[in-house]
C-alpha positions in Angstrom: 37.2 7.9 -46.1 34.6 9.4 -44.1 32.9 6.8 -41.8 29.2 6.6 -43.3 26.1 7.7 -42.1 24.6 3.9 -41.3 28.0 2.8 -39.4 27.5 6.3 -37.2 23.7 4.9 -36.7 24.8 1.5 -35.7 27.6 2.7 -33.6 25.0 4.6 -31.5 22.4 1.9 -31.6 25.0 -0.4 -30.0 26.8 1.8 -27.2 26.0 1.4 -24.0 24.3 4.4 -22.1 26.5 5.1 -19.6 29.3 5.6 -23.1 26.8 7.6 -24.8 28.7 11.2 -24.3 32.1 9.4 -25.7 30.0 8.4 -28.7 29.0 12.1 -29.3 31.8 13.8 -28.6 33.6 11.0 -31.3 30.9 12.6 -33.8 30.4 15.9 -32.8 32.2 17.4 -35.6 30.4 15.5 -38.2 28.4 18.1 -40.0 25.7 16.1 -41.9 22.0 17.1 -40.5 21.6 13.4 -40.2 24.4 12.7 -38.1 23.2 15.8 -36.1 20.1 14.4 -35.6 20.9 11.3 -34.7 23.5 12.7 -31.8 20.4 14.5 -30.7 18.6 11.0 -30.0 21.2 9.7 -28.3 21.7 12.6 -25.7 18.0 12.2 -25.3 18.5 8.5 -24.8 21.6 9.2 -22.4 19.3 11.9 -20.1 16.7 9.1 -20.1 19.6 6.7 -18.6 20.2 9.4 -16.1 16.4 9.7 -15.2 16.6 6.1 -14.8 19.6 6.2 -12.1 17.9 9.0 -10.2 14.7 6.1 -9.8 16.6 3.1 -9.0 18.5 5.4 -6.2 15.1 5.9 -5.1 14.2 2.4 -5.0 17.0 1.8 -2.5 16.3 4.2 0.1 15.7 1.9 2.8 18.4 -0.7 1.9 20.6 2.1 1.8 19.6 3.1 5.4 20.2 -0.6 6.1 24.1 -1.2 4.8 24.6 2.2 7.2 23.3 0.7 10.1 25.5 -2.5 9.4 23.3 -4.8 7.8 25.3 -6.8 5.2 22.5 -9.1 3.3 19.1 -7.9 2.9 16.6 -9.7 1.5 13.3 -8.5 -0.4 10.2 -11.0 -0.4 7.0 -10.3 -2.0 4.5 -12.9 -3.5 1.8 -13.2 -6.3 -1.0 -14.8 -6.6 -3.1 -14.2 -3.2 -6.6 -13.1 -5.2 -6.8 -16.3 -8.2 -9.6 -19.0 -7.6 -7.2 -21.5 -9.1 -3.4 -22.1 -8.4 -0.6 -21.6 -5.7 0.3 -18.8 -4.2 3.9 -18.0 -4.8 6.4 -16.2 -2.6 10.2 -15.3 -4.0 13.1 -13.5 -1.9 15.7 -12.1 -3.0 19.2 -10.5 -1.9 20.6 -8.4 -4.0 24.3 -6.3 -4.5 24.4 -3.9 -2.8 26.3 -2.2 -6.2 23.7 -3.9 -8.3 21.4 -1.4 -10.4 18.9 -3.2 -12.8 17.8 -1.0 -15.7 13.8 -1.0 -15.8 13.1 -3.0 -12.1 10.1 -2.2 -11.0 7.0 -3.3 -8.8 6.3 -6.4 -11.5 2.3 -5.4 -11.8 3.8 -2.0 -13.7 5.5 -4.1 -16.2 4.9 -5.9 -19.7 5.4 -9.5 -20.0 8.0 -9.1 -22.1 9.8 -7.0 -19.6 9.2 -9.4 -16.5 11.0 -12.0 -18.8 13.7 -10.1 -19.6 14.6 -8.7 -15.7 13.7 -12.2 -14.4 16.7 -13.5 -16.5 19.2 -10.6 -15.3 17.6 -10.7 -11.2 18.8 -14.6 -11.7 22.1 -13.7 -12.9 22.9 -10.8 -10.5 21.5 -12.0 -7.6 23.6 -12.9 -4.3 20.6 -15.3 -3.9 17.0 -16.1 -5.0 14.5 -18.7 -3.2 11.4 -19.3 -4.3 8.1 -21.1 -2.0 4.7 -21.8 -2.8 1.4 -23.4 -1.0 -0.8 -24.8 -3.4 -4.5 -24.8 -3.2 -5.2 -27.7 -0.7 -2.9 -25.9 1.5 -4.8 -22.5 0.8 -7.8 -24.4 1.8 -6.6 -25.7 5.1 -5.4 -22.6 6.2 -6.6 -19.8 4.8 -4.3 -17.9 2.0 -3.1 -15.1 4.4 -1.4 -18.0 6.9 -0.6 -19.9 3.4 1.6 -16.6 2.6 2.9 -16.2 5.3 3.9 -20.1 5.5 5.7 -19.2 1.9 7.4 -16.3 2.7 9.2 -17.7 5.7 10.3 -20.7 3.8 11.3 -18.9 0.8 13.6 -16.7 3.9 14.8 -20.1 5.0 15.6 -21.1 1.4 18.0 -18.5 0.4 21.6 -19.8 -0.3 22.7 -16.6 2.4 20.4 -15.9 5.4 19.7 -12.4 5.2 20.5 -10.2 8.5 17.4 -8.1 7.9 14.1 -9.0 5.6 12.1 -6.4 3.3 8.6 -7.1 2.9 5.9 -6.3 0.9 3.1 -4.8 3.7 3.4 -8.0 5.9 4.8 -9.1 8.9 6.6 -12.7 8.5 5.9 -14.7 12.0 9.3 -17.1 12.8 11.7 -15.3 11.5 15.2 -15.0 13.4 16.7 -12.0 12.1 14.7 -8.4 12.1 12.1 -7.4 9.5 10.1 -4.2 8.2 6.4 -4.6 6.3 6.6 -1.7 3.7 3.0 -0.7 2.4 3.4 -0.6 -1.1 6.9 -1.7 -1.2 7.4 -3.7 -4.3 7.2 -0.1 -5.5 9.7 1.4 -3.1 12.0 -1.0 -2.6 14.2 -2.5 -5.3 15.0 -5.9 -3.1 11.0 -6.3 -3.2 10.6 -5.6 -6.6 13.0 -8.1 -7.7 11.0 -10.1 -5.1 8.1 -9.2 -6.9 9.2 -10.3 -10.1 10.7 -13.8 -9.6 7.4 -14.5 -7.9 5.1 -13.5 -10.8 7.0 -15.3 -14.0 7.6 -18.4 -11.7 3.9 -18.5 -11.0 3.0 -17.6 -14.8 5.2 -19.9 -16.0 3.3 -22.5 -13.9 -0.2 -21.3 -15.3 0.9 -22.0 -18.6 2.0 -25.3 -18.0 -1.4 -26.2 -16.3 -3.1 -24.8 -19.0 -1.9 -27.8 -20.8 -3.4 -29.9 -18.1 -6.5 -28.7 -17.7 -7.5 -26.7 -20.6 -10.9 -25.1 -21.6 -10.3 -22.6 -18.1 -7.7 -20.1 -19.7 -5.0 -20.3 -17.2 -2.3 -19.7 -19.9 -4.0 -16.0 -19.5 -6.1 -15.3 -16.9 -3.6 -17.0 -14.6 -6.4 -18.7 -12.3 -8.2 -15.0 -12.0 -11.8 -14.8 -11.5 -12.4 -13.0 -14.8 -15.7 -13.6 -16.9 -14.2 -16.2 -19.2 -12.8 -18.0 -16.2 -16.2 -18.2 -14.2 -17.9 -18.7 -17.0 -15.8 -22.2 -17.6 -16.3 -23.4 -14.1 -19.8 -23.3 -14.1 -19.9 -24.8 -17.8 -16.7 -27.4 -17.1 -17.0 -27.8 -12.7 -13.9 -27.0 -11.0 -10.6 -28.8 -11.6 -7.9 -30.4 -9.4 -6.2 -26.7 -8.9 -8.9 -24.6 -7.9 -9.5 -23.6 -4.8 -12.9 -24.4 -2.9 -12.8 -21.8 -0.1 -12.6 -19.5 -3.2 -15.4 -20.8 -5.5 -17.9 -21.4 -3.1 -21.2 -20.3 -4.7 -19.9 -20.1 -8.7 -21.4 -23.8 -9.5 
């Protein structure tokens, strides 16, 4: 009995993309327009896979250029949540495989939620080592939130399960550090390490909004994330500030 159209459909659906040309060539005699059709999709879907490669190789230009000079662990840093008027500032590194390729990584701004979520899961799982820091707002305060970064980042660095023999970094310089860095401008977007970096740093710190949301509700943290937008200003000058918010960054709002 011929295998039917649905079980074909599913059997697609289900295959992995790097197993996508096996699939086909398993079908390619089948003469129903359906089937054809549906093989069509998934060599679409399998050139799409190949696309993808051809941007994560991209992404790993400069740790590539690393590993050949002899570095063995490199780690990526990046943080989120320098521009909020409420909140911490959180810094994550991250030292990834150098055989690891994660389907859809990216610089964490370009990416959905949902999408965040999912790679945060798989970055966690894949990872040689993750290390997360933050300064909250009294600290921010103090010190200003470039120095508060900068604090962060180094102890996220000295956090990592594996110290790194060379450090990625999103635009910055890291002061302390014993082993050898690079600032790339723009790197969360040209570095896979950083994006990873990137992404760790923004659910953890979402993740946190929410949960103060719970706190201290009325300011929208569970979506503005402590950004000045118009609802958010609007609530500190109707509520005052709250326990998280930062005072070097609301002068003149009340």
């Amino acid at each position: 009995m011929a295998i039917s159209v649905g079980e074909i459909r599913t059997i697609l659906k289900n295959t992995a993309p790097r197993d996508i040309p096996e699939a086909i060539r398993e079908f390619s005699g089948d003469g129903r327009k359906t089937v054809r059709n549906m093989l069509e999709g998934a060599q679409k879907r399998y050139e799409a896979y190949l696309g993808e490669l051809e941007r994560l190789e991209g992404l790993l230009v400069y740790e590539k250029e690393l590993q050949k000079a002899g570095f063995k662990y490199i780690a990526g840093i990046d943080e989120v949540g320098r521009g909020p008027l409420a909140g911490p500032v959180v810094t994550a590194a991250v030292i990834l495989k150098p055989e690891t390729r994660i389907l859809g990584i990216n610089d964490s701004k370009k990416l959905s939620e949902k999408k965040r979520e999912e790679l945060y899961d798989i970055i966690k799982a894949e990872a040689l080592a993750v290390s997360v820091s933050m300064e909250d707002h009294n600290v921010i305060d103090e010190i200003n939130i470039l120095n508060a970064t900068l604090r962060a980042m180094k102890n996220a660095i000295d956090g990592l399960e594996i110290q790194p023999d060379f450090v990625l970094a999103d635009a910055v310089t890291i002061p302390g550090l014993s082993m050898e860095q690079k600032g790339i401008i723009k790197g969360d977007s040209k570095s896979m390490s950083i994006a990873a970096a990137s992404i760790i740093a923004k659910v953890t710190r979402d993740r946190l909004m929410q949960e103060y949301d719970k706190v201290w509700s009325g300011y929208g943290f569970y979506k503005n994330k402590g950004y000045g937008t118009a609802e958010h200003t609007e609530a500190i000058k109707r509520l005052g500030l709250c326990p998280i918010h930062r005072k070097s960054f609301t002068k003149g709002l009340l």
